[in-house]
C-alpha positions in Angstrom: 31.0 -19.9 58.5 33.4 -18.5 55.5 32.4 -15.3 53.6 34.0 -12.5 52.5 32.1 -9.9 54.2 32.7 -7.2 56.4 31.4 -7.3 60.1 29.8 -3.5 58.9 28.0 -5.4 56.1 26.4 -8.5 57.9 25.2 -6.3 60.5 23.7 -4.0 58.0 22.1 -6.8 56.4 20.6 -8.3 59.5 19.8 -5.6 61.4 22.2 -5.9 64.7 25.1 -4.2 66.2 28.5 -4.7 64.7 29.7 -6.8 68.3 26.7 -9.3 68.4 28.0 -10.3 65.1 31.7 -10.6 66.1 30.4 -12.7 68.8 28.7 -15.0 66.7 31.3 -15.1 64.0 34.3 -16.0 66.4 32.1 -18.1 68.6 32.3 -16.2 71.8 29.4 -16.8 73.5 26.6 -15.7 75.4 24.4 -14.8 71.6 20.8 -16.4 71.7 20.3 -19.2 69.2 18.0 -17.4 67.2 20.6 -14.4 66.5 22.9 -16.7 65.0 20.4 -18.0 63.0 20.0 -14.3 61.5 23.6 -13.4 61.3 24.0 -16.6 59.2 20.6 -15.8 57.4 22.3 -12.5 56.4 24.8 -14.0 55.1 23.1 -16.3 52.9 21.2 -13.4 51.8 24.8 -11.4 51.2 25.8 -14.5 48.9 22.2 -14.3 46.7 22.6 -10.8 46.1 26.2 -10.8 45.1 25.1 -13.6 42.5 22.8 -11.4 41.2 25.4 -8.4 40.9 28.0 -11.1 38.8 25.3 -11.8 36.5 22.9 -9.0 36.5 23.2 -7.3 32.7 25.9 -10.4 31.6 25.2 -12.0 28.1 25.7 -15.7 27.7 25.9 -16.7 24.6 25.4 -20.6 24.2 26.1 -23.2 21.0 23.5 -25.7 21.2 24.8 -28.6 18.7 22.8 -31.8 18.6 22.2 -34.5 16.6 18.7 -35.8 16.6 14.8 -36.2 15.0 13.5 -32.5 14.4 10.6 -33.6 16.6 13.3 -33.8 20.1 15.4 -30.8 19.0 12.3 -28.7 18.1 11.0 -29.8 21.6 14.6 -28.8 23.1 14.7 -25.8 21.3 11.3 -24.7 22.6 12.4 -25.8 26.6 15.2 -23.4 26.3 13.0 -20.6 24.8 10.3 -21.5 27.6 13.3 -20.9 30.2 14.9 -17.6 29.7 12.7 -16.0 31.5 14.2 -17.9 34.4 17.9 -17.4 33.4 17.4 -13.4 34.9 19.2 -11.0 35.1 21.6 -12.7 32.7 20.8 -12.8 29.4 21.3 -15.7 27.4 21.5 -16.2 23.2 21.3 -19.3 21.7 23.2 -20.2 18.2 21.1 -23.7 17.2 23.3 -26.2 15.3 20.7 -29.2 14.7 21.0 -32.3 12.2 19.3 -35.3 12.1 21.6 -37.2 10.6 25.4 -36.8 9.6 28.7 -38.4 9.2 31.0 -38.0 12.8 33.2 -35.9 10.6 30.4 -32.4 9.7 30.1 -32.8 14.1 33.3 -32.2 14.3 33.3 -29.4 12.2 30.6 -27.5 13.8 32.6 -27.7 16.9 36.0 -27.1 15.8 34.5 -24.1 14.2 32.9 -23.2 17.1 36.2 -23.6 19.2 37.7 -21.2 16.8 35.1 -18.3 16.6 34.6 -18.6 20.5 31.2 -19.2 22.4 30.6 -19.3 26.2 29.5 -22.7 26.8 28.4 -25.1 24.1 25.0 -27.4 24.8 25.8 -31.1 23.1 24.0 -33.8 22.5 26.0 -36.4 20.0 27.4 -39.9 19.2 30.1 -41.5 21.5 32.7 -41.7 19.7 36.4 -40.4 20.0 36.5 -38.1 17.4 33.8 -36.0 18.9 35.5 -36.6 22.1 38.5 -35.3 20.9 36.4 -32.0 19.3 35.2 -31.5 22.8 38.9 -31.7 24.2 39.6 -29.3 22.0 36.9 -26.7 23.5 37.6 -27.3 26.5 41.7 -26.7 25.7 39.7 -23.1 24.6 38.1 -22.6 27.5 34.9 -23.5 26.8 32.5 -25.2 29.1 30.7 -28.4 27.3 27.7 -29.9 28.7 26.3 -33.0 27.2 22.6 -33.0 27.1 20.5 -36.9 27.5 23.4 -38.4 26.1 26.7 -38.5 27.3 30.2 -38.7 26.4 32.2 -39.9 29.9 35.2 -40.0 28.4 35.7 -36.8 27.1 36.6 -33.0 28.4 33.0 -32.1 29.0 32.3 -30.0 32.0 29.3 -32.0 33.2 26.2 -34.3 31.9 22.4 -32.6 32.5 19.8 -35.6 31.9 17.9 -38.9 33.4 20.1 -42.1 34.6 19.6 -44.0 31.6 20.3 -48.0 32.8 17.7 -47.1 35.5 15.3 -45.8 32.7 15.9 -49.1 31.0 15.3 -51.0 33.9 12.1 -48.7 34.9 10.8 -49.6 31.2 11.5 -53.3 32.2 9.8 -53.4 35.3 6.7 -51.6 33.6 6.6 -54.1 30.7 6.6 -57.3 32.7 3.6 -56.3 35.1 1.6 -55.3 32.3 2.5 -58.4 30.4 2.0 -60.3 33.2 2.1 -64.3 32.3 1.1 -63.5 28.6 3.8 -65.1 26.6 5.6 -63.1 23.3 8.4 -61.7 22.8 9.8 -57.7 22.8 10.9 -55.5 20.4 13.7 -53.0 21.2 14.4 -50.2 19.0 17.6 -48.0 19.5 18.0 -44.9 16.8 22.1 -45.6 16.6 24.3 -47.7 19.0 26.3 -44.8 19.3 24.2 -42.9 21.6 25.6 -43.6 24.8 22.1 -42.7 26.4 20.5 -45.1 24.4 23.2 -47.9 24.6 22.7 -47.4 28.4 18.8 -47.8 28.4 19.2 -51.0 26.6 22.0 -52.5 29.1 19.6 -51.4 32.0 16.9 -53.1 29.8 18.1 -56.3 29.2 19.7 -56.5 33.1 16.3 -56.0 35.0 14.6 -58.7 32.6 17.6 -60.9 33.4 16.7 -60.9 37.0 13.0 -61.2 36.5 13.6 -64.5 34.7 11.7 -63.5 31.8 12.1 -66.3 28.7 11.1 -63.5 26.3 13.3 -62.8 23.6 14.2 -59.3 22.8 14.3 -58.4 19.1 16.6 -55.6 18.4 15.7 -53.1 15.8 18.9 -50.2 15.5 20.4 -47.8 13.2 17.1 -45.9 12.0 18.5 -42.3 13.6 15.2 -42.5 15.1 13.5 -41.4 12.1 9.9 -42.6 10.6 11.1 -42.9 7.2 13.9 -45.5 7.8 12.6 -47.0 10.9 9.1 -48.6 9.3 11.0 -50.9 6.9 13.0 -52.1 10.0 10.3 -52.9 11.6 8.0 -54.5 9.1 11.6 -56.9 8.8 11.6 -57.8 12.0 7.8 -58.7 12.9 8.3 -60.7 9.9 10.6 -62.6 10.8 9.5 -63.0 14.8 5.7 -63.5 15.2 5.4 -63.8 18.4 6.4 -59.9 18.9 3.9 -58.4 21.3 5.2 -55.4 22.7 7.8 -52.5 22.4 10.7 -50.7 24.5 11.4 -47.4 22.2 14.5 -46.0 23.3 15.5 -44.0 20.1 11.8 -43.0 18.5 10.6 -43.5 15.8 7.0 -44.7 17.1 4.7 -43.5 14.6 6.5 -45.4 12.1 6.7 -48.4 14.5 3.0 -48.5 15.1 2.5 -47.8 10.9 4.0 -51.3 10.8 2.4 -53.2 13.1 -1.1 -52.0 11.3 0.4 -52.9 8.3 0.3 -56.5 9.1 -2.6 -56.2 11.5 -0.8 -57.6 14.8 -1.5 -56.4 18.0 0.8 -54.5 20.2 -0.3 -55.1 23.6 2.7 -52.6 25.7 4.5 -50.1 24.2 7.2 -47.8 26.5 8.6 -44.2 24.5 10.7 -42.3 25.9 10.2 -38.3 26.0 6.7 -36.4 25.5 7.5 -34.3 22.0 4.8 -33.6 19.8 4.4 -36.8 18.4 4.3 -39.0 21.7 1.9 -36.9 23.8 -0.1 -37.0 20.7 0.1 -41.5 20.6 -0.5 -41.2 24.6 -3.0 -39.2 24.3 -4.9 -41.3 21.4 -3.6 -45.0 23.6 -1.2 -45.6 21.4 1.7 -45.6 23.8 1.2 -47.5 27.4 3.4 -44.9 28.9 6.0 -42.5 28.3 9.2 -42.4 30.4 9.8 -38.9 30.6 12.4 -36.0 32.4 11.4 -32.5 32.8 13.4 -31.3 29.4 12.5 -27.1 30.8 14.4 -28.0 33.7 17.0 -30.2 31.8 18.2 -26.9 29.7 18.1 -24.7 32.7 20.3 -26.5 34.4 22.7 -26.8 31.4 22.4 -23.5 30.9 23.5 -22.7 34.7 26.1 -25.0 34.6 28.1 -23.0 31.9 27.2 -19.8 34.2 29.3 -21.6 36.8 31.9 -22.3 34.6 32.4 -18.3 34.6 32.1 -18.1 38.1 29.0 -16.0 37.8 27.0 -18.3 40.0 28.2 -20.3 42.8 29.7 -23.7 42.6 27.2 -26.3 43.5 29.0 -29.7 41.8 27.8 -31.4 39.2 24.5 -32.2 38.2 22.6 -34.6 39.9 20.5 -36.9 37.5 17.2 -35.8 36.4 13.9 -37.5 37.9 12.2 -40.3 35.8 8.7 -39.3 35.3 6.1 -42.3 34.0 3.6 -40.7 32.0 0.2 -42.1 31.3 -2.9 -40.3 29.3 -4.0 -39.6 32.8 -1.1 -37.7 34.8 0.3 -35.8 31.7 2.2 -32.2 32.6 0.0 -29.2 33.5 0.9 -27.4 30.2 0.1 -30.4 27.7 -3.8 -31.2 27.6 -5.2 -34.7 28.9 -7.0 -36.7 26.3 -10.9 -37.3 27.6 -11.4 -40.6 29.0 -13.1 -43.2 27.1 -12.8 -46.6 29.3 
């Protein structure tokens, strides 16, 4: 077992004589089973601590740039608050960078100004598109660690993506559609915020493939380009239940819902399944009232942490532990919502 500990140390930490763990560490022999057990415990223990030492008093301070609805960043902004308690003993301060809308360009800016001032790790959620993936080269040219955050950018610089597997979220929100729709005919309405979002434009392919392979003959009617927000996305929706009246449920991958469901009172037509994505204010709120069949949702608290750790890693202040693996795909009903978000009573 590599470390870089003295023999004096280990034996310290694990209470035994100096030769019982040279015996166990070069494998001579005649050591009970459970003493190697505690020499390597103590070395585990050795490894903890000296994690604690690298970061204990350390200040981290993080760019978090995003482009998204002020309900998700507000909800982002409020995971990473939630969490600091469990970034100790390092201390980490967050710079917030947050638009809902913006040309690729004023992105750009924010990071190549960010690049220039210097940061220790910049948070990023943003469009796919090379000229933000040549801003994040340009970081990481700096020496700063980029994480993407739900959405990424594969073919850029970026350290690492922290977020759910978006095809199989599309494919989960597929699966959930078609037993609830069962043999009841209509047609579904996607809406994406912008194509660019590589999360979203993943959601949608994972989407489309699992209701290939169910050999559904529903159409899907795409509704795109409202950056997720209410005021442009109820005009694109009143457009397209005009035009297709046999619409009859929704896959939300970009928000937007309250505006979504505006429309469909509006003309009075019935939305029989509805799939959001993330529980912000405004979809625990629709769940909560049966609004929303069921939100597809990843533990965001956990999402920042590990973003936030990542960048820590990146300064060798905690151990290496590879990337990221994807978050877990919660499916949220009114019934199984989190501890700290309060059930709606039951009325059924």
């Amino acid at each position: 077992m590599r470390h870089p500990y003295p023999i004096r140390e280990i034996a310290r930490q694990a209470g035994l004589s100096t030769a019982t763990v040279d015996r166990v560490l070069n494998d001579r022999g005649n050591v009970r089973e459970s003493t190697i057990r505690e020499v390597h415990e103590a070395i585990k223990d050795l490894d903890r601590q000296q994690t604690q030492v690298r970061i204990g008093g350390r200040t981290f301070m993080i760019d978090i740039v995003m482009q998204a609805p002020e309900r998700f960043s507000t909800a982002v902004r409020e995971a990473l608050e939630a969490e600091l308690p469990s970034l100790h003993p390092a201390v980490v301060r967050s710079r917030f960078h947050f638009r809902e809308t913006c040309a690729p360009d004023e992105l750009v800016g924010t990071l190549d100004k960010i690049a220039k001032r210097g940061t220790k790790g910049v948070i990023l959620k943003a469009p796919d598109l090379p000229e933000i993936a040549a801003a994040v080269g340009r970081l990481a040219a700096a020496g700063i660690p980029v994480v993407t955050l739900v959405t990424d950018l594969p073919h850029s610089a970026r350290l690492a993506y922290v977020g759910i597997d978006n095809r199989a979220a599309g494919a989960t929100a597929a699966y959930l559609l078609q037993q609830w729709l069962g043999d009841r005919p209509g047609n579904v309405l996607t809406t994406i915020s912008r194509g660019s979002f590589r999360g979203e434009e993943e959601r949608e392919m994972g989407f489309r493939s699992a209701m290939r392979l169910a050999d559904s003959k529903r159409s899907l009617v795409e509704v795109t380009d409202s950056d997720g927000l209410d005021s442009t996305q109820r005009d694109l929706v009143l457009q397209a239940l005009k035009s297709d009246e046999d619409i009859v449920a929704v896959y939300s991958m970009g928000g937007g819902n309250l505006a979504t469901l505006d429309a469909f009172r509006a003309l009075d037509r019935p939305c029989a399944v509805f799939i959001a994505h993330d529980l912000d204010h405004d979809n625990t709120r629709l769940l909560q009232e049966r609004r929303l069949s069921a939100v597809l949702h990843h533990d965001l608290r956990q999402d920042v942490r590990r973003a936030c750790q990542t960048i820590m890693r990146a300064h060798k202040a905690l151990p290496d532990e590879g990337a990221p693996l994807p978050s877990a795909i919660q499916v949220v009903t009114p019934f199984n919502l989190p501890p700290d978000v309060s059930p709606a009573p039951f009325t059924g």
